[in-house]
C-alpha positions as CSV (number, residue, x, y, z in Angstrom):
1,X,96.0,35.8,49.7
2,X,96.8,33.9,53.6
3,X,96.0,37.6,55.0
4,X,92.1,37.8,52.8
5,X,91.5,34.6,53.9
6,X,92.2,34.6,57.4
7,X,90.4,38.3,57.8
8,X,87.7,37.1,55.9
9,X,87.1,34.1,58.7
10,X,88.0,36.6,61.8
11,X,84.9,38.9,60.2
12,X,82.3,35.7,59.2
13,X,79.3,35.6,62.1
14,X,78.7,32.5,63.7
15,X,75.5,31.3,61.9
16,X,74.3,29.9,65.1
17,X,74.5,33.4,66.8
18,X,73.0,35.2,63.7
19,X,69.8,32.5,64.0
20,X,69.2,32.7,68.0
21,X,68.8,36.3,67.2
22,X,66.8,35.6,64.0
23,X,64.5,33.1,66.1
24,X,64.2,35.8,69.3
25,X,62.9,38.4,66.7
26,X,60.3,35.4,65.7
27,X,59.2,33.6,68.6
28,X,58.7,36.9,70.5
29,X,56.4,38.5,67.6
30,X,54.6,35.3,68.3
31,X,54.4,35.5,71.8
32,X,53.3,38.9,71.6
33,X,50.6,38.2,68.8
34,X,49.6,35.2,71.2
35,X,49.4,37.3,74.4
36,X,52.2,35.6,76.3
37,X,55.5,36.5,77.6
38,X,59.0,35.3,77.8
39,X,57.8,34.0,81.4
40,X,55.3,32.2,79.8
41,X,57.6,30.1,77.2
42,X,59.6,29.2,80.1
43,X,62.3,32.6,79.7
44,X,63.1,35.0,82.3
45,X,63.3,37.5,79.0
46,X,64.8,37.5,75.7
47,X,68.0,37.5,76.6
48,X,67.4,34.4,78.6
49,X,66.3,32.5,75.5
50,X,69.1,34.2,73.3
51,X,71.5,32.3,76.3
52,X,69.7,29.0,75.9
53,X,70.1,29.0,72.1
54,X,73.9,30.1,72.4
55,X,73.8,26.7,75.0
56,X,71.9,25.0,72.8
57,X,74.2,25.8,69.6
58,X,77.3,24.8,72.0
59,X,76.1,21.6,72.9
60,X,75.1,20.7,69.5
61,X,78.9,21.5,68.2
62,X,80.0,19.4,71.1
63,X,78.2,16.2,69.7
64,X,79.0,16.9,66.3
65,X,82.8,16.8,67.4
66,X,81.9,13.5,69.4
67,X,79.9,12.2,66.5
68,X,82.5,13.2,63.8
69,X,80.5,15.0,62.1
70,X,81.6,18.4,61.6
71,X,80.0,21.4,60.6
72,X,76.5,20.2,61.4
73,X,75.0,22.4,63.7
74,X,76.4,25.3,61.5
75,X,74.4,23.9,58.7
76,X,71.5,24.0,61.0
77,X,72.1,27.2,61.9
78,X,71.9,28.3,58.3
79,X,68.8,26.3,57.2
80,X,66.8,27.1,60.6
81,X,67.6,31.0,60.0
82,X,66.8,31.0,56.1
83,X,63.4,29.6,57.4
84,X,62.5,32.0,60.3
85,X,63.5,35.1,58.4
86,X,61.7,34.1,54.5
87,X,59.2,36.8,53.8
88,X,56.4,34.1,54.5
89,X,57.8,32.4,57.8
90,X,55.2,32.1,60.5
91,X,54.7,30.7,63.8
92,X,54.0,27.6,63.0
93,X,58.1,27.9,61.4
94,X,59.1,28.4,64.7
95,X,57.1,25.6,66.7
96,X,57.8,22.9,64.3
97,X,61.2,22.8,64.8
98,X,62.7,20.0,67.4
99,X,65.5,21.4,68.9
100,X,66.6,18.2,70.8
101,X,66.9,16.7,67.5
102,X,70.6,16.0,66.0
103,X,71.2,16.7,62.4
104,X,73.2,13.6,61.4
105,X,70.4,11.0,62.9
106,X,67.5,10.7,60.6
């Protein structure tokens, strides 16, 4: 039972990872379908965003220890990717979100 439990955790994906990728995929068919580039939005390339969302996904779990509020940002994570990959998530999914924003603060 222990040894289930603990492979099923070593084999769970970080959500956060699973939604930088998620949101790379989206922003950049935007980009493209707006004529821009990674330069453009402020990236050296995709990989360069992918890094600033692992950052951003770091910092966010280092408030959220500070703040006592654990398992915030994962919850993010979660919702933010079940937006950007729905079957009718646009652009518009993407831009609206404010990043800077923490979960726990209305």
């Amino acid at each position: 039972m222990i040894l289930a439990f603990l492979l099923a955790c070593a084999t769970s994906e970080d959500p956060c990872t699973t939604l930088c990728m998620d949101a790379a995929d989206l922003y950049g068919g935007c980009l493209t379908s707006w004529g821009a580039s990674w330069e453009a939005a402020g990236y050296a390339d995709e990989a360069d965003f992918l890094d600033a969302c692992a950052t951003w996904a770091w910092e966010g779990r280092q408030l959220e220890a500070e703040a006592g509020e654990p398992g915030a940002t994962d919850a993010v994570c979660r919702s933010r990717d079940e937006a950007f990959t729905a079957e009718d998530a646009t652009c518009d999914d993407f831009t609206a979100v404010d990043w800077s924003a923490v979960p726990w603060r209305p």
